[in-house]
N, C-alpha and C positions, 0 to 999 in steps of 0.2 A: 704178720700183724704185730706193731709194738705193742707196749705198755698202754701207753696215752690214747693209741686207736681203742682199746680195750676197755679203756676207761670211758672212753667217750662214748663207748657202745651200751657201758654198764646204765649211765646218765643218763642214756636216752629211753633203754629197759627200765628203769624205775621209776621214771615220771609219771606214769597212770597208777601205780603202786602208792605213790606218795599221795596224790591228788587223792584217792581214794580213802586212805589213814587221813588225809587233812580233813575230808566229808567226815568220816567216822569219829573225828574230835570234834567237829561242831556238835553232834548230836546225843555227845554223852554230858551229863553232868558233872563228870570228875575222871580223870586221867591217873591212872596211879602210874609207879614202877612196873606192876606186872602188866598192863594196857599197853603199855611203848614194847614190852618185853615179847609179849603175844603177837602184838603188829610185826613187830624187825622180826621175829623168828618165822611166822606164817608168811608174810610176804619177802623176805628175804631166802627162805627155803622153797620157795615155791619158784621164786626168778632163780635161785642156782640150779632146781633142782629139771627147769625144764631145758635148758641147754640142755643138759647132759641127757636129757630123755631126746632132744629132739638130734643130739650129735648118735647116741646111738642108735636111736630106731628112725632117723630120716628116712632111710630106704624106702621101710617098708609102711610108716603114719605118714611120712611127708606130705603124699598129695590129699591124705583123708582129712587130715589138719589143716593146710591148707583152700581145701575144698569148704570144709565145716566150721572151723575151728570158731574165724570171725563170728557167726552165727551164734556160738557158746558165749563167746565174753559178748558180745551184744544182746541176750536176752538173760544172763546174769546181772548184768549191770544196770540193762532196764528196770530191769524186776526190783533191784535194792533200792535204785535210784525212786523209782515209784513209791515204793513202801514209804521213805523218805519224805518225800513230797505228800501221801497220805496222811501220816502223821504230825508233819509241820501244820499242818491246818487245823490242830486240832488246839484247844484250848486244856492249859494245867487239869479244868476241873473235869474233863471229856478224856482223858490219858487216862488208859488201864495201869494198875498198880504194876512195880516194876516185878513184884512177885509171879503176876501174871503173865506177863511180857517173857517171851523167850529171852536166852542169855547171849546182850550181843558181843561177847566173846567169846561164845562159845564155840567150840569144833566147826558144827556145820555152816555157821554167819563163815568165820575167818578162813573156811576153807575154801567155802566158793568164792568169795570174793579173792582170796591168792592168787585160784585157779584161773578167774576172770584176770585178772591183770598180767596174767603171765604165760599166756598164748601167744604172743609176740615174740615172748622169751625163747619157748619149743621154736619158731621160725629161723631165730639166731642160731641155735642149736644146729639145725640143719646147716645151714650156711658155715658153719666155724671150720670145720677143714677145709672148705671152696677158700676160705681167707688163711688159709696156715698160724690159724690160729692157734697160741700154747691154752689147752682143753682145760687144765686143772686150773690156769693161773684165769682166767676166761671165767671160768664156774665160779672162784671165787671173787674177784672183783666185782662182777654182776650179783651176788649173793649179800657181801656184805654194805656195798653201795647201793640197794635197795634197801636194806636192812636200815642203814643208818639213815637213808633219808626218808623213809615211811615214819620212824618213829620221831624223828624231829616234825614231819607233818601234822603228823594226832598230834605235837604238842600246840604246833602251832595252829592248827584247826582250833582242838578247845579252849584257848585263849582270846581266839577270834570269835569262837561260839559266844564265850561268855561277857562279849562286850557288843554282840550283837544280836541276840538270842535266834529265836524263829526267824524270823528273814534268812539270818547265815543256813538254816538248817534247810530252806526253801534253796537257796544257791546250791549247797552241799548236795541233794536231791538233783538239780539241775545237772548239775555238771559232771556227775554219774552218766545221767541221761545222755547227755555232749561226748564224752568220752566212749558211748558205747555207739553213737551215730559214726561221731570220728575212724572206729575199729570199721564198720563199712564202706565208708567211704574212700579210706586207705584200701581198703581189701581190691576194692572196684576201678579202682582210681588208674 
């Protein structure tokens, strides 16, 4: 497998990652440095790090991953995507203080959601020696090409959020929701 296969592969592993950082910048207020930094590390660590999980343990997860896995990122992504959608419907004066509100950068929000976008990743994984693929150059092109395109997403997400407000966050919601039908529908397909 070359380069440019590799790359293409990376491309294709990141696009739900990004989609998802783009949701998660509609719905924040403000985007700092460390928000992009959070994003590219958590979703960018999560697409390298499931290759390598699914190149070493394919053997013996391949077919439980396989069998289940779809069902994890489809009722993770429901579940956020809902939330999403819950809370878009709500009015300024109806929104609990952000004090009350869990921290959506926190560990458990960014981690399931990595997890969710990167069950597709583990499948690559299995697959990467069927392709003679070079493992470390593979882990890292899908790593940092997630990385770098999730956090361009949150940027671009909350620029889109704040010239569209609630509606974008309504889409943002949606398309969670589209993304985790899609992971079925591919699975079955």
């Amino acid at each position: 497998m070359s380069f440019p296969q590799v790359f293409a592969l990376a491309i294709g592993l990141s696009m739900d990652a990004t989609a998802v950082a783009a949701a998660r910048g509609i719905t924040t207020s403000e985007v700092r440095a460390k928000h992009v930094a959070i994003v590219a590390i958590a979703f960018g660590g999560a697409q390298a790090a499931m290759p390598l999980l699914g190149y070493g343990l394919g053997a013996a997860l391949g077919p439980l991953m396989s069998r289940y896995g779809h069902w994890l990122a489809f009722v993770l992504l429901v579940g956020i995507g809902a939330k999403m959608l819950w809370e878009a419907r709500r009015t300024d004066d109806d929104a609990p203080n952000d004090d009350k509100k869990g921290d959506p950068w926190g560990f458990r929000v960014m981690a399931g959601l990595a997890v969710a976008t990167s069950i597709d990743a583990f499948a690559a994984g299995v697959t990467l020696p069927l392709l003679d693929a070079p493992l470390v150059v593979s882990v890292v092109t899908i790593g940092v090409t997630t990385a770098v395109l999730s956090g361009v997403g949150l940027v671009v997400g909350r620029r889109l959020g704040a010239i569209f407000g609630k509606r974008l966050e309504v889409v943002g919601g949606l398309v969670l929701v589209a993304l985790a039908v899609k992971v079925l529908v591919d699975h079955y397909r």
